[in-house]
Structures are given as C-alpha cells and as structure tokens.
C-alpha positions as CSV (number, residue, x, y, z in Angstrom):
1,X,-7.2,-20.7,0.2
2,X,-8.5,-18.3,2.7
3,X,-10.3,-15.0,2.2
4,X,-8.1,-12.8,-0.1
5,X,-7.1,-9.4,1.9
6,X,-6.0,-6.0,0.5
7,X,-4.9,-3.4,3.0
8,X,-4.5,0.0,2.2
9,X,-2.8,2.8,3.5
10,X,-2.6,6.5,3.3
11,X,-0.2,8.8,4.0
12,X,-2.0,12.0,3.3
13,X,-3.3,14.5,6.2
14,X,-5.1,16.6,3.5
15,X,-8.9,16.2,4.6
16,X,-9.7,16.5,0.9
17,X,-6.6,14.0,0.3
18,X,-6.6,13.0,-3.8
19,X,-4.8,9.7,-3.2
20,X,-7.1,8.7,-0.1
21,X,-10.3,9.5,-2.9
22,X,-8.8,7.3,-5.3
23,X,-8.2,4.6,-2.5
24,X,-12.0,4.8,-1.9
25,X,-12.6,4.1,-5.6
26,X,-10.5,0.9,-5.5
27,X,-12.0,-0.6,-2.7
28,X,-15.1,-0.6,-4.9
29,X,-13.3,-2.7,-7.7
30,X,-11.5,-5.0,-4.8
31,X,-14.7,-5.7,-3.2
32,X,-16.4,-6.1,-6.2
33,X,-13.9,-8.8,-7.3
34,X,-14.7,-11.0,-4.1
35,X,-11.9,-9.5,-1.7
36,X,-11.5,-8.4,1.7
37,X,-10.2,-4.6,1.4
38,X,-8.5,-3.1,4.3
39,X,-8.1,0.6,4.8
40,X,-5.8,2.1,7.4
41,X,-6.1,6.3,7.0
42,X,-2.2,7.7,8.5
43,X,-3.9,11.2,9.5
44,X,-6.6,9.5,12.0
45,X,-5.8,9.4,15.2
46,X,-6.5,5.7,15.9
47,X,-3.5,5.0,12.8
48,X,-1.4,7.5,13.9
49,X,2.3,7.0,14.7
50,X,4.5,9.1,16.3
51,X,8.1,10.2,14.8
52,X,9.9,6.9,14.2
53,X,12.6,6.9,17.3
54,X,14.6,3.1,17.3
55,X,15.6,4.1,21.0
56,X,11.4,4.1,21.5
57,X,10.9,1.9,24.7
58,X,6.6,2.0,24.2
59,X,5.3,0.7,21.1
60,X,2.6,3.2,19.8
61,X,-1.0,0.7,20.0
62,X,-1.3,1.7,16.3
63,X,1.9,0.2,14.8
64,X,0.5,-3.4,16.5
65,X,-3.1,-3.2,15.2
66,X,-1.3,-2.2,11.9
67,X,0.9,-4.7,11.8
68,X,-1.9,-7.2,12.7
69,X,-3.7,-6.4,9.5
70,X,-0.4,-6.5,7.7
71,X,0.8,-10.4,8.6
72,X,-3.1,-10.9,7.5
73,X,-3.0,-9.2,3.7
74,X,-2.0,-10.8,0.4
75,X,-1.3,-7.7,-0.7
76,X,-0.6,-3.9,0.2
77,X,-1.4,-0.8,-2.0
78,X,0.6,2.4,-0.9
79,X,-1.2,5.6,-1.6
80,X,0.8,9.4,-0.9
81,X,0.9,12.4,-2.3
82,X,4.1,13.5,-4.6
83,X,5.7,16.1,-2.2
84,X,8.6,17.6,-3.9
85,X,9.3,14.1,-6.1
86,X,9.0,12.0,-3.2
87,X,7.2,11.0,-1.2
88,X,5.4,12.4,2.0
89,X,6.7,12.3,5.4
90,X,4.0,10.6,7.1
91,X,4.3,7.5,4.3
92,X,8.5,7.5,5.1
93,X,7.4,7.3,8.8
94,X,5.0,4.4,8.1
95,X,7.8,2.3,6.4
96,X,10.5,3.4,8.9
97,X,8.4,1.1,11.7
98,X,8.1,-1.8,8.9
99,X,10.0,-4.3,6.9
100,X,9.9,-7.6,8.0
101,X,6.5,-7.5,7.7
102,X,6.7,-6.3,3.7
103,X,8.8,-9.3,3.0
104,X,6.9,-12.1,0.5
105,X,3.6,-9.7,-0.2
106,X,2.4,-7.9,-3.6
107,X,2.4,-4.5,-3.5
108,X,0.9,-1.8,-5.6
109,X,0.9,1.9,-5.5
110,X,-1.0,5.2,-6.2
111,X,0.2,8.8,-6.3
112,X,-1.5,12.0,-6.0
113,X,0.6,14.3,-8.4
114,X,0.8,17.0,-10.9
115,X,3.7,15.2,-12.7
116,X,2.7,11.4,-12.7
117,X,4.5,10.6,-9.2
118,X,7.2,8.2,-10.9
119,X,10.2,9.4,-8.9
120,X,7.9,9.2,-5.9
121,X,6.5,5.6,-6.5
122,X,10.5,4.7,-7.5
123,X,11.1,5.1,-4.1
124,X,8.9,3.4,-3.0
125,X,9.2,0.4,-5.0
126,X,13.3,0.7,-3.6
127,X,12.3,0.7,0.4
128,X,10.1,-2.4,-0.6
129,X,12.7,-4.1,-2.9
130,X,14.9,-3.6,0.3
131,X,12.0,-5.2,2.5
132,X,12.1,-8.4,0.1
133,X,8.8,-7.2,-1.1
134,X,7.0,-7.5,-4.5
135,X,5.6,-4.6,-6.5
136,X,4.0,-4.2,-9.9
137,X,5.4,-2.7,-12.8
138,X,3.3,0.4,-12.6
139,X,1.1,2.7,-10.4
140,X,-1.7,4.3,-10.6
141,X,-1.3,8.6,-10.9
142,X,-4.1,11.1,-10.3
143,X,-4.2,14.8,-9.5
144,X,-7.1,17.3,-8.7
145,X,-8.4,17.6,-12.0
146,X,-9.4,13.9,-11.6
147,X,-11.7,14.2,-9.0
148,X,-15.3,15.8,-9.1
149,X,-16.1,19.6,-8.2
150,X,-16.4,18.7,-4.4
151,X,-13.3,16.5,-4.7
152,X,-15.3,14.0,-2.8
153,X,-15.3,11.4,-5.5
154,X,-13.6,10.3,-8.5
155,X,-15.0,11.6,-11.9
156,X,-12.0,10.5,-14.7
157,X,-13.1,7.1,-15.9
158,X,-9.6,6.2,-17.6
159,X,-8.2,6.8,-14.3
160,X,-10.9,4.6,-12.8
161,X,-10.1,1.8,-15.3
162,X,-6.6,1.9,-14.1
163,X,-7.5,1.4,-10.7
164,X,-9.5,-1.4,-11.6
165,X,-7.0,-3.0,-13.3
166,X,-4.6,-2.3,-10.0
167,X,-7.8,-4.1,-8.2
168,X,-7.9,-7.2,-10.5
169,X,-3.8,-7.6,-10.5
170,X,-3.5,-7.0,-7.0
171,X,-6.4,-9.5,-6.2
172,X,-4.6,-12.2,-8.7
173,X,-1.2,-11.6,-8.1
174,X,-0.9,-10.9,-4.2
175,X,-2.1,-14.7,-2.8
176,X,0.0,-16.0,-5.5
177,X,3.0,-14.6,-4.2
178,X,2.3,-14.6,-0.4
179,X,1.0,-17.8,0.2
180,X,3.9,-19.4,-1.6
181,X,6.5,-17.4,-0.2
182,X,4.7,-18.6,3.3
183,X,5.2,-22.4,2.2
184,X,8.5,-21.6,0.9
185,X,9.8,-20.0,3.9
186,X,12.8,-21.9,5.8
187,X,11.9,-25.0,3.8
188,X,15.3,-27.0,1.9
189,X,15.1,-25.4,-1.6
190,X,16.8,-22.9,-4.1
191,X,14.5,-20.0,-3.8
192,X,15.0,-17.3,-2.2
193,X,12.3,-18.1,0.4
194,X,14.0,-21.3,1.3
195,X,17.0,-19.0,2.5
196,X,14.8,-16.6,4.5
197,X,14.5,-16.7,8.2
C-alpha cells in the first residue's frame, strides 16, 4: 500500500479561523499515526477559487493543484464554520467545482460552532452522499471557548481526543475504502464500484 494521505481543507477567511486551529491540531494526531497530512487553506491566495461559473472557459490554477492532491488522498476532512446552520460560502464554492473527484474516498468533518454544527455537517455529508462519497458517522464540533486566550491553539483536551479519534478513523478507514473502490472500479461485479464509470 502506498503512503496513506489526508487532505484537509478549510473554508474559513477568519485569520483567527476556529475550525482552521482545530485542523492544525489534527495534523498532529495524523502525522503522529504515520500519515501524510495535506492542508489546503480556501482564504490563501494560492487556494483561492473564484465564484463557481459552469460557463467558465479558464480553469482557475488552484482548482488543478487541488484536485491533484485530491485523486492522491485516502481520505478528506472538511472543516467550516456554522454560518447560519450551514455551511459557509467559500466551503459550497469549493464543492460546487468537485464531485467526481469525492467519489470512493472517506470523509470526515469538523465544525466551528456555537450550537454543535449538525445541520451544517448534514449538509455536508448530503453533497458528498450525492458525490458517491463516504463519510463517518460523526464530526468533530468546536467553538471559541475551545481554543486558548490568543486563539492560536487548541486548549480543550476532550475536544482534542475527539480529533484524535477523527485522526485514527480517518487514517484506518480512508485506504480501506479508496483503494478498494479503485480495484473495484469498472471491474464485472455486484458492487456498486463495478457499475461506476
């Protein structure tokens, strides 16, 4: 099996983002488990991409390097903040440019809210579902009051545990899944995979 990848992405333009701290705390526990972990930040310029627009005749350079790092992951872990129970528009545009892509990989997810982001990682676990991706039964949910003073770091240990359980399943799970979707794909079968082009 080759090198297990994680990618990360967030989807907040807050430069004391919640969900991007609690990102940097997982990569510790991915890393730390022997893993590759990817991190793609929405609200620098080199990640950015413009308003989706299908009628878009130049691909943004971003959405390529992206999507690179996406055919190269065993698994994908969303981070936003809860805007209004959903999630926030920078994260909507990332999946409007994606969804072949999502098809056959693990994902996970972690919310920045005041009110445990459910509704916001229920959507995302629908656009996935939609994309013929995986996710896990839960996410991980954080808020302000989980960070230190400076909010440059992480400070609740429970929520830490979480994301090192998100690190461990993610890790486990997302090779499982990919690789033999990957072998599965197109080949005479009854799986789902065999029926996927």
């Amino acid at each position: 099996m080759s090198k297990i990848r994680i990618l990360a992405v967030s989807s907040s333009l807050n430069p004391t983002s919640v969900s991007r701290c609690a990102l940097f705390a997982l990569e510790k526990h991915v890393e730390a488990l022997g893993a590759d972990f990817e991190f793609v930040d929405l609200a620098l310029e080199e990640w950015s991409l413009p308003l989706f627009d299908p009628k878009r005749r130049v691909v943004p350079e971003a959405y390529g390097k992206i999507k690179t790092l996406m055919l190269q992951s065993h698994a994908v872990v969303l981070a936003t903040p809860d805007y209004h129970g959903g999630v926030s528009g920078v994260m909507k545009n990332f999946l409007d440019y994606y969804w072949g892509e999502f098809t056959g990989r693990l994902f996970g997810y972690v919310c920045a809210s005041h009110e445990k982001g459910l509704t916001v990682m229920d959507q995302l676990r629908t656009s996935i579902r939609q994309c013929y991706g995986w996710s896990l039964p839960y996410g991980v949910s954080l808020s302000e009051a989980d960070l230190n003073p400076e909010r440059s770091e992480l400070s609740n240990v429970k929520v830490d545990a979480r994301l090192e359980q998100l690190a461990f399943d993610l890790v486990t799970y997302g090779p499982l899944l990919s690789e033999r979707f990957a072998s599965d794909k197109g080949q005479a079968g009854h799986g789902f995979a065999s029926f996927y082009k």
